[in-house]
N, C-alpha and C positions, 0 to 999 in steps of 0.2 A: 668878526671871525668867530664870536665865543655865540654870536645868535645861531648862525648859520651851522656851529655844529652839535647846539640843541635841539635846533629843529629835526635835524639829521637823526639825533639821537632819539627824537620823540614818532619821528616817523619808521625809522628801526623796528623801534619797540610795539607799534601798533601790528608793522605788519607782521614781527615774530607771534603776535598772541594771534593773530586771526588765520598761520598756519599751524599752531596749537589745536585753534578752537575748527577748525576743518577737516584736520586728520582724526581730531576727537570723533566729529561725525561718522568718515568716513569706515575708523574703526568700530564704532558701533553697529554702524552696516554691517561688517565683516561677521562680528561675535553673535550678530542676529541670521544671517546667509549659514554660519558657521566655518569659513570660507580664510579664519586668519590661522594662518600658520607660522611660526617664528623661533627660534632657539632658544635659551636664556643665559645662552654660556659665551663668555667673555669672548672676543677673537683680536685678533690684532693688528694695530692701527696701520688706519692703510697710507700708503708713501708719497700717493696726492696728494691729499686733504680731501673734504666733501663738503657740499655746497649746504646751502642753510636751511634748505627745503630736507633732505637727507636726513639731517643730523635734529631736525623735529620731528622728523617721524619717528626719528630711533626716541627721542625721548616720551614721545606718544605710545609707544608700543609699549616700553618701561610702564608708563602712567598705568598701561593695562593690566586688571588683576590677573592673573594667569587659575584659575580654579580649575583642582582635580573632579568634582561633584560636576564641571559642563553648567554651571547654572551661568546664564548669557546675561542676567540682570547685575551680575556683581562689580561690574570694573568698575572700575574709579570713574568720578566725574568731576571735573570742576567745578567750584562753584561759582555763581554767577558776578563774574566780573566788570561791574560796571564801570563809568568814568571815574569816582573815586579811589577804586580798587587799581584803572590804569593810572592814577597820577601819583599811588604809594607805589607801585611797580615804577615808575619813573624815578622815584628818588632814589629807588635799590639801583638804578643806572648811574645818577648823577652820584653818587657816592664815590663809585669809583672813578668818575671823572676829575671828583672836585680834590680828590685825594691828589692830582698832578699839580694843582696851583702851588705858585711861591709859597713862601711859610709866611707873610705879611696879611698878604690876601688869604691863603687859607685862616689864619687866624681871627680874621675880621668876618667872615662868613662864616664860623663856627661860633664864635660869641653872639653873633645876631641869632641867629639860629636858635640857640640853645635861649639866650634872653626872651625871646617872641613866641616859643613853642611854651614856657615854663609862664608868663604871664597870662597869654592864654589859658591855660590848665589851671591855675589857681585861678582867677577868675570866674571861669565857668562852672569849677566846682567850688567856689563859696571858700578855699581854703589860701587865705593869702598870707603874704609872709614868709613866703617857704622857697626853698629849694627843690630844685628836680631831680632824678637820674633815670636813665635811660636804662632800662636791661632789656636782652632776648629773652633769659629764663623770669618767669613772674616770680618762682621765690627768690633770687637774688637780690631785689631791694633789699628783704628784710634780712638778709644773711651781712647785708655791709652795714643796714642801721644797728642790728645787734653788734657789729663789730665795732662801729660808735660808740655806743653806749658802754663798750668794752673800754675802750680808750676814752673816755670821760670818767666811768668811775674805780679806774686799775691807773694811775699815773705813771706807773712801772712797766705795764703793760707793751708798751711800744722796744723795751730793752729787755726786759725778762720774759715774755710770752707768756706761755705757761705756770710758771711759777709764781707771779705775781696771785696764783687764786690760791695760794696758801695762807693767806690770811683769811681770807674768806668765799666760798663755793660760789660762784655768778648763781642765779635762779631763771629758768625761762619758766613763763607758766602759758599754757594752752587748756582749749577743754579738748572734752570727748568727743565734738564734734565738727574740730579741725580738720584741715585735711590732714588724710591718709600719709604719714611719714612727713610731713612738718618738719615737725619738730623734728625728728634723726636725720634730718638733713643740716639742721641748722647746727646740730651737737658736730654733726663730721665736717663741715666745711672749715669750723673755727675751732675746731680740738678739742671741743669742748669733751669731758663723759656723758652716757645717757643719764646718769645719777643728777647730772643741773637739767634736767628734764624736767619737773612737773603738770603732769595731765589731772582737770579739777574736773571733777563729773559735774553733770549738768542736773537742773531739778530735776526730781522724783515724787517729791510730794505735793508742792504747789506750784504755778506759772506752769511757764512752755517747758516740754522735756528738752528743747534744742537749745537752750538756754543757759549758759554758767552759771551754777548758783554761787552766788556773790556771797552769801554769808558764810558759805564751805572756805571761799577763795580768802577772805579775811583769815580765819581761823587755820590756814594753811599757812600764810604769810608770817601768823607771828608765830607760830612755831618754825619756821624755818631759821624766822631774827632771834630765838633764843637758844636754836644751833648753833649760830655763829655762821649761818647763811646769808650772802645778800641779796635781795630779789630784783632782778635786772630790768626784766621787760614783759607784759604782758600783750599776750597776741587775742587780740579782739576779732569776732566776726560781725559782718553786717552781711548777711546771705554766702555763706560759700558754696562750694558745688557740689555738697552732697545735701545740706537743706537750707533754705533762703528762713533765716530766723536773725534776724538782728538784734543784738543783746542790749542790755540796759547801759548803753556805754556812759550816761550822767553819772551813774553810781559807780561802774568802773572807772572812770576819770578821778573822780572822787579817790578812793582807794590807790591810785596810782601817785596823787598830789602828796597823799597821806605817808605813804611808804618809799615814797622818792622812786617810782619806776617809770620806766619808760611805755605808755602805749600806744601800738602800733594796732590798725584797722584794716581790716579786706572783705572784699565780698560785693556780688553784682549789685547788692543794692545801694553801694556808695554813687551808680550811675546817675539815680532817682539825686543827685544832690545839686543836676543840674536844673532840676523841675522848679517850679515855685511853689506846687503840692505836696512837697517831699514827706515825709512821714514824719515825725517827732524822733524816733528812736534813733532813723539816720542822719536827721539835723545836727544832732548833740558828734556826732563824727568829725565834725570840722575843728574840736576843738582838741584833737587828739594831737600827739606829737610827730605822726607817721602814716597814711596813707598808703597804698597801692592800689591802680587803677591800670583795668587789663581793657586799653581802648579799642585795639584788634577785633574781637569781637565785638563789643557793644557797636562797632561804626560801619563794624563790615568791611574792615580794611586788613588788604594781605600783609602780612610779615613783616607790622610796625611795630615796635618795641612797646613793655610795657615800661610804664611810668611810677615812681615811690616818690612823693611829694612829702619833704620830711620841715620841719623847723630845729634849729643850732643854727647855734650864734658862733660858733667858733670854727674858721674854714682849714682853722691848720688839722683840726681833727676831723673833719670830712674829708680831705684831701689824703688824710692818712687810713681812713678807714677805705677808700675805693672809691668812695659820693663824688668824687672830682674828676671828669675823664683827663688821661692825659696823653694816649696814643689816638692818632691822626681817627684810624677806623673808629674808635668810641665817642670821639666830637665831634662824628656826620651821621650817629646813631637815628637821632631826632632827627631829621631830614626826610625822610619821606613821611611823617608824622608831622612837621610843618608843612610840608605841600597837601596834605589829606585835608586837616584841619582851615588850610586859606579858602581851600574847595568847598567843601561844605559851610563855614559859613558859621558863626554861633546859633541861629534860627538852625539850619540844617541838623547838626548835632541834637539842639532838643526836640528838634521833631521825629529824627531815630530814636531818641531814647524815647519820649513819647507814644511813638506807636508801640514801640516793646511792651511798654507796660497797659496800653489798653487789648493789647491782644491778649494778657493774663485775666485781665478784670473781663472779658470775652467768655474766656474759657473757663473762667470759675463760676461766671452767673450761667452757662452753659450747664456747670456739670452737678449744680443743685437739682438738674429737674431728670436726672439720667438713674433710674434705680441699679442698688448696690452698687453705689460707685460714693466712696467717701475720700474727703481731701484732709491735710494734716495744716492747712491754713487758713482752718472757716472764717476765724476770727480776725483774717487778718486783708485784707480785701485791695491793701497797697500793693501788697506785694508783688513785685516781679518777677516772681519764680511762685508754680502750681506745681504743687505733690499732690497725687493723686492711686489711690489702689483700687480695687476690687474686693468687695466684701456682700457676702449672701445675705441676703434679703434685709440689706442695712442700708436706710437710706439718709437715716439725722442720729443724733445721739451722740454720746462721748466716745470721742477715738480713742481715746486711752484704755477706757476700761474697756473697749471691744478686744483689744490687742491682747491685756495682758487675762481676757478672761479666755483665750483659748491655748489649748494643751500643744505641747512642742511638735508631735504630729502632723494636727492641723496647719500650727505654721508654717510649716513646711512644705506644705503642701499647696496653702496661701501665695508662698511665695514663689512656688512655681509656677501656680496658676496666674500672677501679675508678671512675672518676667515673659510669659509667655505674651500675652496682653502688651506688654511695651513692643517686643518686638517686631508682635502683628500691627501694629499700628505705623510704626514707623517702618517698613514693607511696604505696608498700602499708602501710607501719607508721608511719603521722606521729604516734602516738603515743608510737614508739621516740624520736626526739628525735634520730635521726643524722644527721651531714651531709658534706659532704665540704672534704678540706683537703689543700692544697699544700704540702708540705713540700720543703727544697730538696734535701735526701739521700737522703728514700728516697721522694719525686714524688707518687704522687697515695694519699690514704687515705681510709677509711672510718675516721670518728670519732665515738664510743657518748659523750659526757659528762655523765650523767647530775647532777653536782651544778649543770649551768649549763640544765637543762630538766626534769628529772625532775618536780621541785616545781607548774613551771607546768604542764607538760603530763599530770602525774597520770599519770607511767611506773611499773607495777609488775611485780612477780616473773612474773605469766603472759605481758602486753606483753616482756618479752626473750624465751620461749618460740617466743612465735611469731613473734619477729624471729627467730632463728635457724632456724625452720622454711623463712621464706621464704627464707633464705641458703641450705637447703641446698638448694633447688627452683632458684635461680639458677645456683649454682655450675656443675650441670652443663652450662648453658648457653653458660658463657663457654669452659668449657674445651672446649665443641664445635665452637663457634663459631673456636674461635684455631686447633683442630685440620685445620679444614677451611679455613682462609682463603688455606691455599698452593695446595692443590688448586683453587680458585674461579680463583687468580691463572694458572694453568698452563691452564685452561680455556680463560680469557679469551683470552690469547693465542695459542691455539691456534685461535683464529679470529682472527685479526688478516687483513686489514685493516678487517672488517666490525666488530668490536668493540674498542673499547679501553679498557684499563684508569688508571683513573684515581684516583694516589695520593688518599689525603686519611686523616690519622692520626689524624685526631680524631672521626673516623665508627665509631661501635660495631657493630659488625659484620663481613660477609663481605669487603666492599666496596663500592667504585660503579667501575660502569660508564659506556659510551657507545657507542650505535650510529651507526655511521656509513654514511652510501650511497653508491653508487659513486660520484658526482662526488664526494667527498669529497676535502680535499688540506688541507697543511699549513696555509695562510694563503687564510681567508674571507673575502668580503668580509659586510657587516653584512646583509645581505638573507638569504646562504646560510647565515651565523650562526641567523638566527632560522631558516631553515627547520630546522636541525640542532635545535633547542630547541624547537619546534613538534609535531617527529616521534618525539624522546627523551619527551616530555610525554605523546603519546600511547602511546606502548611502556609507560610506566610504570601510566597507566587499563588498559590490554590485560591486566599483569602480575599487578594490584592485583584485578581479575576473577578469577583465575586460585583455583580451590579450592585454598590452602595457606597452613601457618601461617606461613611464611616474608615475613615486613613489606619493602615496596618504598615507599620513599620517595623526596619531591625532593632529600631532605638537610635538615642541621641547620637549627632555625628563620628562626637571621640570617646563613644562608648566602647567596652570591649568585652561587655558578653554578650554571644552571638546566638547562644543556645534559648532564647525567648520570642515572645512577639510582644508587640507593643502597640496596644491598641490608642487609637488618636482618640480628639472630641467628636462630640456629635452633637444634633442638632437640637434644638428644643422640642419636635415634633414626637421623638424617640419616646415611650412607654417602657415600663417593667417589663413584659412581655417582650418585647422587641431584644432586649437584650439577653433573656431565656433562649430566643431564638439563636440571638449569635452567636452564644459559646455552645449549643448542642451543634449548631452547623459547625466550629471548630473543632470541636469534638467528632463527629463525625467524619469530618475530611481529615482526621487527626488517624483514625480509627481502617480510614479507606488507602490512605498512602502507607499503612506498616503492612497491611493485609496483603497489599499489591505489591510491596517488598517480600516478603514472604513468600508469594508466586513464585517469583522471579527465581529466588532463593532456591525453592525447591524444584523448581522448571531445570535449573542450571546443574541442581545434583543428577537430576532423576537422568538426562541427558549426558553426563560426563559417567556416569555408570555404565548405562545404555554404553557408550562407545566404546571404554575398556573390555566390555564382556563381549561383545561384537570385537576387537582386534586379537581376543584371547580365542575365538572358536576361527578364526577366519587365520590365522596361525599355525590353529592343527588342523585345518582343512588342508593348508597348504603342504604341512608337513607330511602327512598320509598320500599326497597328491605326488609328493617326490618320492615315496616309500615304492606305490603301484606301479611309475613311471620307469623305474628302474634306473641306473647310474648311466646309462649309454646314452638316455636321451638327455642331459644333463650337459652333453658336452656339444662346443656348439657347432661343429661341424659336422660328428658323427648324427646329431639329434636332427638335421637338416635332411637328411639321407633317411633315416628309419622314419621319419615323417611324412614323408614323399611314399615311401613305398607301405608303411604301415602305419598312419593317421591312427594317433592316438584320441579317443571324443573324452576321456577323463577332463573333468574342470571343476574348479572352485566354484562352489555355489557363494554371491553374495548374504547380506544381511540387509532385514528391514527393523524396524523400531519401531512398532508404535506408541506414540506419546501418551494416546488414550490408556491404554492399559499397561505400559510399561514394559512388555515383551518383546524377545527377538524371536526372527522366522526367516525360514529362506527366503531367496528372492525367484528360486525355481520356479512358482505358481505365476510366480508376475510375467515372467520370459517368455514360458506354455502358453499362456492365455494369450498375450501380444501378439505371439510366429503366427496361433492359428485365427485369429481376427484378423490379423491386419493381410494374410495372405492371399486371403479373397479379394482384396479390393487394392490390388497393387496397382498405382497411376503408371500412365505411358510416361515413359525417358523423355521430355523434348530434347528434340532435335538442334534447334538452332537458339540462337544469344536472344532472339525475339521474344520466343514465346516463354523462355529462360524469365526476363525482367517482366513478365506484364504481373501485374499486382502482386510481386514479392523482389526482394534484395537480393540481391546476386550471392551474397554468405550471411549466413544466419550466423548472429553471438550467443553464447548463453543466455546471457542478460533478456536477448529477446525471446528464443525458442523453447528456453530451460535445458537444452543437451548441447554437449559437448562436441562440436564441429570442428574438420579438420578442411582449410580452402584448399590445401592439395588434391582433394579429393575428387570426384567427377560429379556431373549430375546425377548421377544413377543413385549415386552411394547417398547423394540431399535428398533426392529424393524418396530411396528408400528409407533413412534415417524420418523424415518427414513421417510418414507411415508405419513404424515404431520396427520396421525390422532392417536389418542388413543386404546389402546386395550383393555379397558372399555366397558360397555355395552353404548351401545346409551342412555339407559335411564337413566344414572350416569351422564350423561357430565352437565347438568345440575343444579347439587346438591347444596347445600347450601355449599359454600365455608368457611363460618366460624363454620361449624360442622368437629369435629375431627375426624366422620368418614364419612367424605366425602374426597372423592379422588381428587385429584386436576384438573384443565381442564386441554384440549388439549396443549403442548408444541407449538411452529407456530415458522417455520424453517423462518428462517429471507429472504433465498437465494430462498424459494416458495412464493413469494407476489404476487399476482397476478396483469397483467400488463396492466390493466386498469386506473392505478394511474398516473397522468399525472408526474410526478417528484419522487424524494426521498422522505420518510415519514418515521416518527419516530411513531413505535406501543408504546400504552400503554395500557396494560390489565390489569383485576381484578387478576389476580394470580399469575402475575410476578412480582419477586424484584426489587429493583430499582439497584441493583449491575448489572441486564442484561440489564439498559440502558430502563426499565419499572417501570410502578408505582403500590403497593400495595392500592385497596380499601380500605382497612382496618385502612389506614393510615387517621387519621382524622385531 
């Protein structure tokens, strides 16, 4: 029964990952189509249920990164899950199976378990005698051994808590180049103050800088013991994650025996201790009191617990410090970490850790022959972990004194140019597994670690090949780029006040810019602000146009001034000269969008003038029109009648505009000229709907003809309109335009103006709307 529903369980599990690993595909189709669409907002559960296929794809679509910037390379990917990776994913199943066995049987399978996983592990890593414990979080070992050590040397400790350090301060001591909050992790979990903190710098004068110096940390010790401090535990590294430096631990062991403290070791190179090659510095680690080993990574296995391999003799105080599981869930911890390990095999194990570290020794005999490229572990050739930066025209010599012989500036600038450099690397090569890190002495680096990615990411001998290929295609870029970034800066200012230069040391590149226009002054107000942002935004589209390889951006993602340009790297090919060229072309296009703003500007006055002064004479035209007309024709009945019998020809003349010279004029000359042209050459009416459609539309739009058509109208009227006069009687055209039955004037074809008008001109007549771009008289 219990085989049949492993099996069960183990064929579950295969085919859940391979509709994982399907939908992965199929969504990356989608984000490359651009074709996926989805919501992100909760809804609510539906009153079926839903099938298994369903409920993977919803978790697939989750797995997908959702990005505002549309870059289709970003979602997430799994990483490569092989048969090892499925037999730790099987224990995360059996975990919750085994948790239903009787308490007899669960008990006997937890004790095997834990016995066989923890022989293993001290075996393999050289450190016997010891005890194990299982944690998710990798600091947690050391938070329950310091709690140990708490309850060995505080006897009161377990009744009085806190107060038992009133006789004397517990002491943790760490270096500078621990991880990042450590130590205040280990202060808040156990109540401790950050005052039993001690951080011990590292050399400065002689040895490695990543190094404790040990004769500081003596000299720290006995002034703590003539406080009336007592010194607890020392936290050792043998490579952590921001530099692989493994310390003098013989001499720290030393000091530890001396001063009754407890030491505890971490760091990838304790991996190396399954090797027979292992280094001297991490050999001496076996003889420490405490251990942590993060096997997830180094094996390439998903979500198995990390491991703290300590030595005590005494179980009632491990049991009291946390070291002793005793709920069901933390005694099947190690379970899929025993199924990983029967898998692989002790041979398999060091032969992952193995290849890890020849693909370092790869990448370091690789990057001696890569100019300006220097590492921070020349000396050190075991190592498992490559630090690596970028430095100009540097290609042996001491890293030290290169670092601290340049100005804060410069480093800065350093370090932009290498974070830049990591990123591009792992972009092009996310198979390399590099990334970048902050170190506080020697600032920004590229770091290769191959035993904390290699495994997951399936890094091998030709993946460093062609990481160093693309290194050496970058390299000359940056050093083209820093060569020319003075020259860019002497440019800039060499147009000043028209362009300015504008710091920013975390921008990879020439620099950024800003143009400014001649109203331009110190202190904007928010209006001129945005014009400045408006016109730099356009210069940058203008720029971005421009046929060249040279990248023009607003600047960094979550930056937030908008009012610059920022110009990218360039190539090695680029001269002095080349770069003269490209800020006078910015200059210039800098120089042609304010000009052509300006236009606009004064196009838009010169125009809204023009039409005030054209609605003010077009006003008293009308007004003098109603003065002569007299009050009889006003009315509208009586006005119909004295119409008829005595046709008034009084009318509004329109206005014309010309743009060229700024003036208004009648539009009388234009009407004259049209009646007596176009009267000679008046087309025949057709007759029938045939000869109506042959090569023209049965109603003309504005949009086509330029004038103003009305489909009520006959052919006569299209046609004469077509011909630029009316089909009116002559003595209509005249008529009082605010009688209802007078007929309205002449239409005037925009494309018949006659071409005595020395420019463009804008007509405005008494009987056209202001929707054809004319003004109504009638408008008061």
């Amino acid at each position: 029964m219990a085989n049949t529903a492993l099996g069960d369980m183990g064929r579950y599990l295969k085919e859940m990952l391979n509709l994982l690993e399907d939908g992965q595909r199929e969504l990356a189709v989608e984000l490359e189509t651009g074709s996926l669409s989805r919501s992100s907002c909760p809804g609510p559960l539906q009153g079926d249920g839903q099938n298994v296929a369903n409920i993977c794809h919803l978790v697939q679509e989750l797995m997908c990164e959702d990005t505002e910037d549309g870059d289709k390379q970003s979602h997430n990917r799994l990483q490569n899950v092989g048969q090892n990776g499925h037999m730790a994913l099987l224990g995360h199943c059996l975990t919750a199976y085994l948790s239903m066995l009787n308490k007899d049987g669960f008990r006997k399978l937890t004790t095997r378990i834990l016995s066989d996983t923890t022989l293993w592990l001290c075996r393999l890593f050289r450190y016997e005698n010891s005890s194990a414990f299982f944690h998710e979080d990798d600091r947690e070992g050391l938070v329950r051994v310091c709690r140990l050590v708490l309850h060995t040397l505080y006897e009161d400790y377990a009744s009085e808590g806190y107060a038992a350090f009133s006789s004397a301060q517990p002491i943790i001591y760490q270096s500078t180049s621990s991880r990042e909050g450590l130590g205040q992790h280990i202060c808040n979990q156990l109540g401790l103050a950050l005052s039993s903190l001690c951080t011990v710098p590292c050399n400065t004068v002689f040895g490695s800088q990543h190094q404790m110096d040990v004769a500081l940390l003596e000299k720290l010790i006995k002034e703590d013991l003539d406080a009336g401090k007592l010194p607890l535990l020392l936290i050792a590294n043998a490579g952590n994650s921001s530099v692989d430096r493994a310390y003098r631990l013989g001499r720290l062991k030393e000091l530890c025996v001396k001063y009754s403290m407890w030491l505890h070791v971490e760091g990838v190179s304790l991996a190396t201790l399954a090797l027979d090659d292992m280094s001297s510095s991490v050999k001496r680690a076996v003889h420490c009191d405490s251990m942590t080993l993060t096997l997830g990574p180094w094996l390439g296995l998903p979500a198995v617990p990390a491991v703290t391999l300590y030595r005590h003799e005494d179980p009632a105080l491990s049991l009291a410090a946390g070291l002793t599981a005793s709920q069901p869930g933390e005694k099947l911890r190690p379970l899929a970490l025993w199924l990983s390990l029967q898998l692989l095999g002790n041979e398999g194990i060091v032969q992952k850790i193995r290849h890890a570290t020849d693909l370092s020794k790869q990448l370091m005999e690789r990057l001696k022959t890569v100019p300006s490229i220097i590492t921070s572990v020349e000396n050190d050739v075991s190592s498992p972990e490559v630090l690596f930066r970028f430095s100009p025209e540097t290609s042996s010599g001491a890293y030290n004194d290169l670092v601290e012989g340049c100005s804060t500036e410069d480093r800065d600038i350093m370090d932009t140019f290498n974070r830049w450099l990591g990123e591009r690397l792992a972009r092009l090569v996310p198979v390399g597994g590099v990334d970048v890190v902050e170190l506080e002495d020697d600032g920004t680096c590229v770091r290769f670690n191959p035993l904390m990615t290699a495994a997951g990411l399936g890094t091998q001998a030709s993946d460093v090949e062609v990481l160093v290929e693309k290194l050496l295609e970058l390299v000359p870029v940056l050093s083209s780029t820093l060569r020319l970034r003075d020259e860019f800066r002497r440019e800039v200012q060499r147009h000043s006040p028209f362009l300015s230069l504008m710091e920013d040391l975390a921008w990879p590149g020439l620099g950024a810019l800003r143009y400014n226009p001649q109203w331009f002054a110190d202190v904007l107000e928010d209006k001129q602000l945005q014009e400045v942002e408006k016109m730099n935004c356009e210069l940058m589209k203008k720029l971005q146009e421009q046929e060249t390889s040279i990248l023009f951006s607003s600047g960094p993602e979550y930056g937030t001034a908008r009012d610059r340009i920022f110009v990218g790297m360039v190539t090695e090919d680029l001269v002095n000269e080349d770069i003269s060229h490209l800020v006078n072309t910015v200059a210039a296009l800098g120089r042609e969008i304010e000009e052509n703003g300006k236009l606009f500007e004064n196009m838009a006055e010169v125009v809204q003038r023009g039409i005030l002064e054209a609605q003010l004479q077009l006003q008293k035209d009308s007004e003098k029109r109603i003065l002569e007309e007299g009050v009889l024709r006003q009315l509208p009945v009586v006005s119909s009648v004295l119409n008829w019998f005595s046709p008034w020809e009084a009318s509004v003349n329109g206005r014309t505009f010309n743009l060229t010279d700024g003036l208004l004029d009648s539009t009388e000359p234009t009407y004259s000229s049209k009646a007596q042209t176009s009267a000679l050459h008046l087309p025949d009416t057709p007759t029938t709907l045939s000869s109506r459609l042959q090569g023209r539309k049965l109603f003309l739009h504005s949009e086509d003809a330029g004038t103003v058509t009305n489909p009520g109208r006959d052919s006569a009227d299209t046609a004469a309109d077509e011909a630029g006069v009316s089909s009116m009687p002559p003595a209509a055209l005249n008529t009082n335009p605010f009688s209802p039955s007078s007929p309205g004037p002449p239409s005037v074809d925009a494309d018949q103006r006659p071409e005595s008008h020395a420019g463009p001109v804008v007509q405005q007549d008494d009987s056209l709307t202001s929707k054809e771009g004319r003004l109504d008289p009638t408008a008061r």
